[in-house]
N, C-alpha and C positions, 0 to 999 in steps of 0.2 A: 903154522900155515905159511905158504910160500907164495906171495901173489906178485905176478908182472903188472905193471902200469902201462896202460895204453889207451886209446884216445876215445875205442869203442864203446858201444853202447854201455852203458850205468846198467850192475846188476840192480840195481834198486829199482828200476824199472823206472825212474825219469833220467829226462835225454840229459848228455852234458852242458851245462852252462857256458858260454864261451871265456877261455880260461884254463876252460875245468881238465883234467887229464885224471882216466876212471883205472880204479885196482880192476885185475881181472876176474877176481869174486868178492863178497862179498864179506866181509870176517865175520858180521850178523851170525850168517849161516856156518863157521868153520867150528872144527870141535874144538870144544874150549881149552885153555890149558891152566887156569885155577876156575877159583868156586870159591865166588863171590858172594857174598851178601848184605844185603842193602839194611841199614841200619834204624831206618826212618826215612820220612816226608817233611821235604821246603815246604813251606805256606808263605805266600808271596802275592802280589797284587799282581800279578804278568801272567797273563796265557793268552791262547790263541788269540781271543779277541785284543786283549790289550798288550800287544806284544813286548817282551822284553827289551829291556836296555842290552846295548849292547855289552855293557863294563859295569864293575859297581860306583865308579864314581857317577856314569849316569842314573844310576840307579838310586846314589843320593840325592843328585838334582830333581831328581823326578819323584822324591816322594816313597823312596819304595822298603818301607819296614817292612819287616818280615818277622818268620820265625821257623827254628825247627824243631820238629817233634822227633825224637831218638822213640822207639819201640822199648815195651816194658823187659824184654829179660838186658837190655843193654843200656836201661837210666844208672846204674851204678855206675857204670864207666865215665857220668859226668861229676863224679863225687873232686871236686878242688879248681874244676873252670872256672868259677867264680871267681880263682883269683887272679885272673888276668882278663886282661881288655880288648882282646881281639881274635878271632881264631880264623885259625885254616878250615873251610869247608870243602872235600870233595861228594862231588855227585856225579850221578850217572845220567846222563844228558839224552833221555830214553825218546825222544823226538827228534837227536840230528842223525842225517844225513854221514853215514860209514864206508863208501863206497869212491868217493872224492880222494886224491892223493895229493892233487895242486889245484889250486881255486886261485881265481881272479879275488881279494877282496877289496872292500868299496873304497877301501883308503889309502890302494896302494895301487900306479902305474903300470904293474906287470903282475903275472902270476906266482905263486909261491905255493913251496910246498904244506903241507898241513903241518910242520912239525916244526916250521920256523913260523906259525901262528897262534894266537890261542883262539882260535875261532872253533864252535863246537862241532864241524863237519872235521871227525878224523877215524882213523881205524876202530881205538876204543873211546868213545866219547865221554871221555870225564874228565866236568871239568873242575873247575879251583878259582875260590874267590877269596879273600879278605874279610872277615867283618867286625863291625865292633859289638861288643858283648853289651846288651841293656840290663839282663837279666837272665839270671839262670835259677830255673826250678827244676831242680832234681827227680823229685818225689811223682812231675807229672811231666818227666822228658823235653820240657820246653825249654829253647833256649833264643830269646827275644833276640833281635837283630836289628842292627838302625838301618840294613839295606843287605840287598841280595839280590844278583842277576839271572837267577835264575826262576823257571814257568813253578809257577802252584804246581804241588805234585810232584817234581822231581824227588827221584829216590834217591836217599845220603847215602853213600860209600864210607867215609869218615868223617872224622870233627876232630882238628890237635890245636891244640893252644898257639899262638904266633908267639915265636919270641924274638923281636928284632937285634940281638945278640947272635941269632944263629939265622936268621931268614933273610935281615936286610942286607942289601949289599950294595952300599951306597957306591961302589966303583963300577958298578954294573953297564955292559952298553945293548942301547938299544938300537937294532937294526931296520 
């Protein structure tokens, strides 16, 4: 899909936020180009009512153990996570907003585009947390979390082990 960016009205059907500069359709709606499948369900203390943290460190602060449930033909694939202490979680962020290309966000003086943010308003919303391992039970897909930022419900995309040999990048810069 080939989409222009420009200022008009949000295919989504709410108006732009000031900031905001909208794709000219919607990727929601564009034909897909893989075929995806969602692995399992976050279980998390955050939904609508109780809205999520923004990050997982707030999500430590604030209390937010979690867990995820992996679907029974794909519990084998957690056979050895047990032996590491943290893992990559992608999910599929089935509540943001796809339509957004630059957003104003709340902690930063000017607009930016989505792809120099990790904020969940982006073309494909999935997003990527950290977490640490409490426990892993195989036999009935759960895998305990000290925290996670993301809503109860969120569908898994993946789960890979962190390994700070290949992940961290302590020369890294933040802009």
């Amino acid at each position: 899909m080939t989409a222009e960016a420009g200022r008009g009205p949000a295919v989504s059907g709410k108006p732009p936020k000031p900031g905001e500069t909208m794709l000219a359709s919607d990727p929601a709606l564009a034909k897909g180009d893989a075929h995806l499948v969602f692995i399992g369900r976050v279980h998390s203390a955050w939904t609508r009512a109780a809205p999520r943290p923004r990050n997982p460190r707030e999500a430590r602060e604030r209390g937010g153990a979690a867990s995820l449930e992996i679907d029974p033909p794909f519990r084998p694939g957690l056979a050895g996570l047990e032996a590491y202490s943290h893992v990559v979680v992608l999910a599929w962020l089935h509540e943001a907003r796809r339509d957004p290309i630059v957003i104003q966000p709340p902690h930063a003086d000017s607009p930016r585009g989505v792809f120099a943010l990790r904020s969940p308003v982006r073309p494909n919303p999935i997003g990527l947390t950290v977490a640490r391992i409490l426990r892993v039970d195989a036999a009935s897909g759960i895998i305990e979390l000290d925290a996670i930022d993301f809503l109860d419900g969120t569908p898994l995309v993946d789960v890979k082990p962190y390994r700070p040999g290949i992940d961290a990048v302590p020369d890294a810069v933040v802009g």
